[in-house]
N, CA and C of each residue as an Amber inpcrd file, in Angstrom:
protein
   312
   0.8310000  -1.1830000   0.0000000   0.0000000   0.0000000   0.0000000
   0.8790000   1.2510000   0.0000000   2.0460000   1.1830000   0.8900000
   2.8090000   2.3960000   0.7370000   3.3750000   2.4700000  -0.3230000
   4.1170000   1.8610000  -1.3280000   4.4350000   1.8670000  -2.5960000
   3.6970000   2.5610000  -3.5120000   2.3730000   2.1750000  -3.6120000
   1.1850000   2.7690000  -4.2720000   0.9910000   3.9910000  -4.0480000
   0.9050000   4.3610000  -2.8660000   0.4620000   5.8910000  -2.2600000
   1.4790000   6.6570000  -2.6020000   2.8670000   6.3380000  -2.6600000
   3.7680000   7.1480000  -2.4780000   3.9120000   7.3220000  -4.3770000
   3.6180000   6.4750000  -5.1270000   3.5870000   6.5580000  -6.8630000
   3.1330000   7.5060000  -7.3660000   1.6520000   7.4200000  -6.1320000
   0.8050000   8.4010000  -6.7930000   0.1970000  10.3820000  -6.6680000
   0.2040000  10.7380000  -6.8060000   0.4630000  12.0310000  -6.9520000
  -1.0050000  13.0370000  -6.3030000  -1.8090000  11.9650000  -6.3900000
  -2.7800000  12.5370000  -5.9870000  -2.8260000  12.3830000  -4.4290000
  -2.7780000  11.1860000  -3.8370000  -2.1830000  11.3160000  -2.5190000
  -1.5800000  11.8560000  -1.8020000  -0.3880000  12.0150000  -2.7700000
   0.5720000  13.0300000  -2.3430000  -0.0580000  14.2810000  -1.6060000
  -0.9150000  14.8520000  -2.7250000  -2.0490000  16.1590000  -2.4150000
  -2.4590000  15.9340000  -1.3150000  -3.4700000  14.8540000  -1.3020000
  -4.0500000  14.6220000  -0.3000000  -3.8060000  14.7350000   1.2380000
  -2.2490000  13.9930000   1.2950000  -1.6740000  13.7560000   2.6150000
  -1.4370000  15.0950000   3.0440000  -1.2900000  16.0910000   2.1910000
  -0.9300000  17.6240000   2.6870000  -2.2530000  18.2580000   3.4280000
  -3.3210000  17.5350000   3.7100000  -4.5190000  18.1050000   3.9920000
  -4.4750000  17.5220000   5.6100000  -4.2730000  18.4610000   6.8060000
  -4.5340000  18.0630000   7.9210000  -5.5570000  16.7970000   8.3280000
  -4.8970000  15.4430000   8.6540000  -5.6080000  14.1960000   8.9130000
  -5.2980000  13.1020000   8.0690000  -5.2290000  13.7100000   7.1890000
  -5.1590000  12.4130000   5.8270000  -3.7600000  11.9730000   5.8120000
  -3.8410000  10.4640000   6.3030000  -2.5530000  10.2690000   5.8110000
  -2.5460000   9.3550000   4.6570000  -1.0280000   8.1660000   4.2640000
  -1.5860000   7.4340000   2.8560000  -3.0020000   6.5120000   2.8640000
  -3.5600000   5.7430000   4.0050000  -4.2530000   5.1680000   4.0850000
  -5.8300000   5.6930000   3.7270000  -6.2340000   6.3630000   4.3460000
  -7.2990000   7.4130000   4.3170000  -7.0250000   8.3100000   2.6900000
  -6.0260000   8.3540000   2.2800000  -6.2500000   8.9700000   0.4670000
  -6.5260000   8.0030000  -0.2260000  -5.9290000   7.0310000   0.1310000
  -6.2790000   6.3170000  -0.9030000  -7.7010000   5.7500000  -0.6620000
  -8.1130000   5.4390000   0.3030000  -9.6730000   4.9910000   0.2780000
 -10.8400000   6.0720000  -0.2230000 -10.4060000   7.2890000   0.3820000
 -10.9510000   8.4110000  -0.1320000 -10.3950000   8.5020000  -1.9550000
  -9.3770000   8.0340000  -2.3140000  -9.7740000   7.9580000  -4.0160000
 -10.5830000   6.8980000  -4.1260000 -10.3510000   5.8020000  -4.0630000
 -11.6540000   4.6280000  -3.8590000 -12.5290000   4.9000000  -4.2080000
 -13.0620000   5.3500000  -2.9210000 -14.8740000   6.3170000  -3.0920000
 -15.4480000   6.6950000  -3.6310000 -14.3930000   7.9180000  -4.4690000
 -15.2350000   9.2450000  -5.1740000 -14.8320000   8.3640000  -6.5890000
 -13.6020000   7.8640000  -6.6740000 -13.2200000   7.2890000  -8.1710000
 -13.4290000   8.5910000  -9.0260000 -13.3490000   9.0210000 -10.4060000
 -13.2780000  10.1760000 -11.1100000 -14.4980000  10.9580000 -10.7030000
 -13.3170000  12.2400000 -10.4180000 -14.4180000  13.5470000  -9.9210000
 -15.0350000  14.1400000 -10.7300000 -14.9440000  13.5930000 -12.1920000
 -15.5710000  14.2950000 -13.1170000 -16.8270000  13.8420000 -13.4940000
 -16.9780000  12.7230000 -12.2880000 -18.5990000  11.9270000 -12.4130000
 -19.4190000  12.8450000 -11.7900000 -18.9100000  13.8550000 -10.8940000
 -19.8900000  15.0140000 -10.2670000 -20.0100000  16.5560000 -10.8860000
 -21.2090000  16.5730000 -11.0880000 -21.5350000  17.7670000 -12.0490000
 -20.8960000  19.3650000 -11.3950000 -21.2460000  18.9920000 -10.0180000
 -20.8800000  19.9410000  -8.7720000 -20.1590000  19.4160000  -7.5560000
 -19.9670000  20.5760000  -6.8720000 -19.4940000  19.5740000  -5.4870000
 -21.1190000  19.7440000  -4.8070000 -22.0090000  19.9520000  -4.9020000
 -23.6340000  19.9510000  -4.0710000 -23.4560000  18.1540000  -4.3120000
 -23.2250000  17.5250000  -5.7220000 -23.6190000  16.2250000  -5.5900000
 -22.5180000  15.5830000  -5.0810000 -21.3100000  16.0110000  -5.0420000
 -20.4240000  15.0840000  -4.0470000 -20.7950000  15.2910000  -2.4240000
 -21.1780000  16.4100000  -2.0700000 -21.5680000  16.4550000  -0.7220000
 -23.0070000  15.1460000  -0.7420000 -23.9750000  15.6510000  -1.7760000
 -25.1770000  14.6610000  -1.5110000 -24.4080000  12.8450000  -1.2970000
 -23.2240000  12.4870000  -2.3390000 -22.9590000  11.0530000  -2.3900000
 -22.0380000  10.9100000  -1.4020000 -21.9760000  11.5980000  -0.6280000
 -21.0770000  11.3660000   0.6650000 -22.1800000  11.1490000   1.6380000
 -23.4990000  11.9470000   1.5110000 -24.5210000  11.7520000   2.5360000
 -23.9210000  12.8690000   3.4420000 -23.5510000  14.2540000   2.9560000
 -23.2600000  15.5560000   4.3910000 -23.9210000  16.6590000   3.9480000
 -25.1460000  16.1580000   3.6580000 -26.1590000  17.6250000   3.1840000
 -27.3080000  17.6690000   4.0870000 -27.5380000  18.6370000   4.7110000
 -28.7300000  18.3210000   5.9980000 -29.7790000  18.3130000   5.4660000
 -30.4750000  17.6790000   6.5720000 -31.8920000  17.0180000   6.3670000
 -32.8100000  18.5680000   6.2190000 -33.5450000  18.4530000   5.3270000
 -34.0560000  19.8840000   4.8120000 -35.5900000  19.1320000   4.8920000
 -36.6630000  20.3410000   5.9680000 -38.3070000  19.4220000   6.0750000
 -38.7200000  21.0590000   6.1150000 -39.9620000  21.1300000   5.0650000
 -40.4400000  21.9970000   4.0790000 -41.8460000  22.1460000   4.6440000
 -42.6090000  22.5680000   5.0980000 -44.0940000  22.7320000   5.1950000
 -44.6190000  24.0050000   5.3150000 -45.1060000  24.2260000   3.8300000
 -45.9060000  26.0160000   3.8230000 -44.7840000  26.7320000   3.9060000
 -44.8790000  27.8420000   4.8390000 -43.8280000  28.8780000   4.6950000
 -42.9170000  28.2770000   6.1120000 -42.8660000  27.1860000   6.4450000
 -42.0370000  26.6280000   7.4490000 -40.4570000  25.8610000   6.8140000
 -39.2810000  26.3790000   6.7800000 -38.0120000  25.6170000   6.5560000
 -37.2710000  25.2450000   7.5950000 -37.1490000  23.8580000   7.9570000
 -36.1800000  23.6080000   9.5170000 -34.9230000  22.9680000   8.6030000
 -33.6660000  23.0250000   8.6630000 -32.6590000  22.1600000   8.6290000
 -32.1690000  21.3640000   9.8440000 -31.9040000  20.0560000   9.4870000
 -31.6910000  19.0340000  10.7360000 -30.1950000  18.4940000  10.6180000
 -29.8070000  17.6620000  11.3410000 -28.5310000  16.9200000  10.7060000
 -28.1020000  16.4970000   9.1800000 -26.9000000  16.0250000   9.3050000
 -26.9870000  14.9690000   8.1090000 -28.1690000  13.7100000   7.8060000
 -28.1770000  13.6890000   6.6240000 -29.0000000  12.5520000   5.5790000
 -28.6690000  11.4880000   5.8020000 -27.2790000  11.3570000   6.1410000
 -26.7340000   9.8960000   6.0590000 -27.1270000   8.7400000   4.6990000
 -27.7470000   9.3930000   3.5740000 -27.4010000   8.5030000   2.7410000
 -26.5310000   8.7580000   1.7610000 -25.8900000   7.7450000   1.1140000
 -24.9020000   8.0200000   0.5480000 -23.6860000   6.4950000   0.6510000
 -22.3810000   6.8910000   0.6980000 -21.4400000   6.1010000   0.9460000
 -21.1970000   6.2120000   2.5720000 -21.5580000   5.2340000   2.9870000
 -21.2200000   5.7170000   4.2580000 -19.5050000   5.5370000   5.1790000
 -18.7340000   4.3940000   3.8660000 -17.2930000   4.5670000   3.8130000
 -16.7470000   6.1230000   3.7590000 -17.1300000   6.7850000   3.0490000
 -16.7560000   8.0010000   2.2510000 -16.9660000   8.8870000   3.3590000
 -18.5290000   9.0340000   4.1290000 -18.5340000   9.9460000   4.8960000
 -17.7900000   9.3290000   7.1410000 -17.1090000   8.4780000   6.3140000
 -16.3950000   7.7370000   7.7930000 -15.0800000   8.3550000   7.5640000
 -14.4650000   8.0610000   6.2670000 -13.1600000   9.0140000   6.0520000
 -13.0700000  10.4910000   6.2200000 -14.3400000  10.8990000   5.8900000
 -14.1840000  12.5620000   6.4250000 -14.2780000  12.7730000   7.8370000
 -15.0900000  12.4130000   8.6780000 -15.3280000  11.9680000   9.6630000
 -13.7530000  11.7680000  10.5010000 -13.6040000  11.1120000  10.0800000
 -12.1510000  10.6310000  10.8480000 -10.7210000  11.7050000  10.2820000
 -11.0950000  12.2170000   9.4610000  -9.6400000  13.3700000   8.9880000
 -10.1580000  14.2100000   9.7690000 -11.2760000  14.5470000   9.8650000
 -12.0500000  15.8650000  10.6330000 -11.4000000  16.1060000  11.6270000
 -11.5070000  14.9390000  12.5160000 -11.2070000  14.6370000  13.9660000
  -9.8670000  14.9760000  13.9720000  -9.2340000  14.3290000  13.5940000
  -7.5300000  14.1350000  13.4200000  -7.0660000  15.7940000  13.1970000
  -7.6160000  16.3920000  12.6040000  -7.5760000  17.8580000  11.9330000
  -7.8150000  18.6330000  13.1170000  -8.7150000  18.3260000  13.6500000
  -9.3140000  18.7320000  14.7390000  -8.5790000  19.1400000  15.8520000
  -7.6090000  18.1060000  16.3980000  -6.8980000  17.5510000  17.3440000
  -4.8850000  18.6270000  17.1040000  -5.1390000  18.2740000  15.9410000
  -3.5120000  18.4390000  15.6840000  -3.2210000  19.7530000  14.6390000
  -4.1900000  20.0300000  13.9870000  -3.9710000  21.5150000  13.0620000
  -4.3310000  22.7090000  13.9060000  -3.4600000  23.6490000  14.0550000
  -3.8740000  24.7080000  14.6200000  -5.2750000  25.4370000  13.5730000
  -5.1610000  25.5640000  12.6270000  -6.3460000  26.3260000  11.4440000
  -7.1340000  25.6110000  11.4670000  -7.2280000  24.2670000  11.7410000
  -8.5380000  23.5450000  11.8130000  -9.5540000  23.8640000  13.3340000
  -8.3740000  23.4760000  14.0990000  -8.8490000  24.0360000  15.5790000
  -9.4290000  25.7000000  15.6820000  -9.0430000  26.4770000  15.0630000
  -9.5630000  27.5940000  14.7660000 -10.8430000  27.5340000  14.3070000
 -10.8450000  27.1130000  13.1570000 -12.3090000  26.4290000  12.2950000
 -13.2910000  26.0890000  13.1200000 -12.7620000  24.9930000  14.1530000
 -14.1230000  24.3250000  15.1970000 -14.5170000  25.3040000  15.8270000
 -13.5580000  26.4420000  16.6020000 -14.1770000  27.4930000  17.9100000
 -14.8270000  28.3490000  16.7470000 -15.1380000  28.6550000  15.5130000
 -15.4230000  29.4980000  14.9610000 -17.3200000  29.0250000  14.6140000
 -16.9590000  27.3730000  14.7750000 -18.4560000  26.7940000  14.1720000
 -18.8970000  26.9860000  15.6040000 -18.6380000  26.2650000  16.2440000
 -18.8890000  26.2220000  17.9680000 -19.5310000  27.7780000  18.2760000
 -18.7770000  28.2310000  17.9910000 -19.4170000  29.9540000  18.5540000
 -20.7460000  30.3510000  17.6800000 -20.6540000  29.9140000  16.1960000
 -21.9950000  30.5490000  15.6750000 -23.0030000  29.4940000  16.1850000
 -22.9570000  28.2960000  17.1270000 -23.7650000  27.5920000  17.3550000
 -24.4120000  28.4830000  18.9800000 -23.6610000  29.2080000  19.7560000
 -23.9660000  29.6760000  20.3300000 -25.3040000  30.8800000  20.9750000
């Protein structure tokens, strides 16, 4: 597996992204396989399953969590770089107190 990861160039990219190391790129190429199968990123968010639950009645709009459908491999790898990102990137850690606070 390290042979592979290290060949390939897109990984390479990848691993530069707080969390991801070779293991997690390459499953995350896995997943998505050519990005040019998505018209947008709205439908890579939808095939990951991280677009919130949207419930519509009259002039009533609530957004809820995630959908959870989708790949649910795909949205375990984000999931888990998140964390990792979370933990060990200072700009990511920034990122969380920034969501955290507008939740406030």
């Amino acid at each position: 597996m390290k042979l592979c990861a290290q060949a390939d160039p897109r990984v390479r990219w990848r691993r530069s992204i707080p969390g991801f190391g070779d293991y997690l790129a390459l499953v995350l190429l896995a997943e998505i396989g050519p990005i040019e199968r998505f018209a947008s990123k709205r439908q890579l968010y939808s095939y990951a399953g991280l677009t919130p639950r949207l419930r519509q009645s009259a002039d009533r709009k609530r957004c809820g969590g995630i959908i959870r459908a989708g790949s649910p491999r795909l949205r375990w790898i984000l999931v888990e770089a998140a964390t990792v990102a979370a933990r060990y990137s200072p700009a990511a850690q920034r990122y969380c107190q920034l969501l955290h606070q507008g939740r406030d």
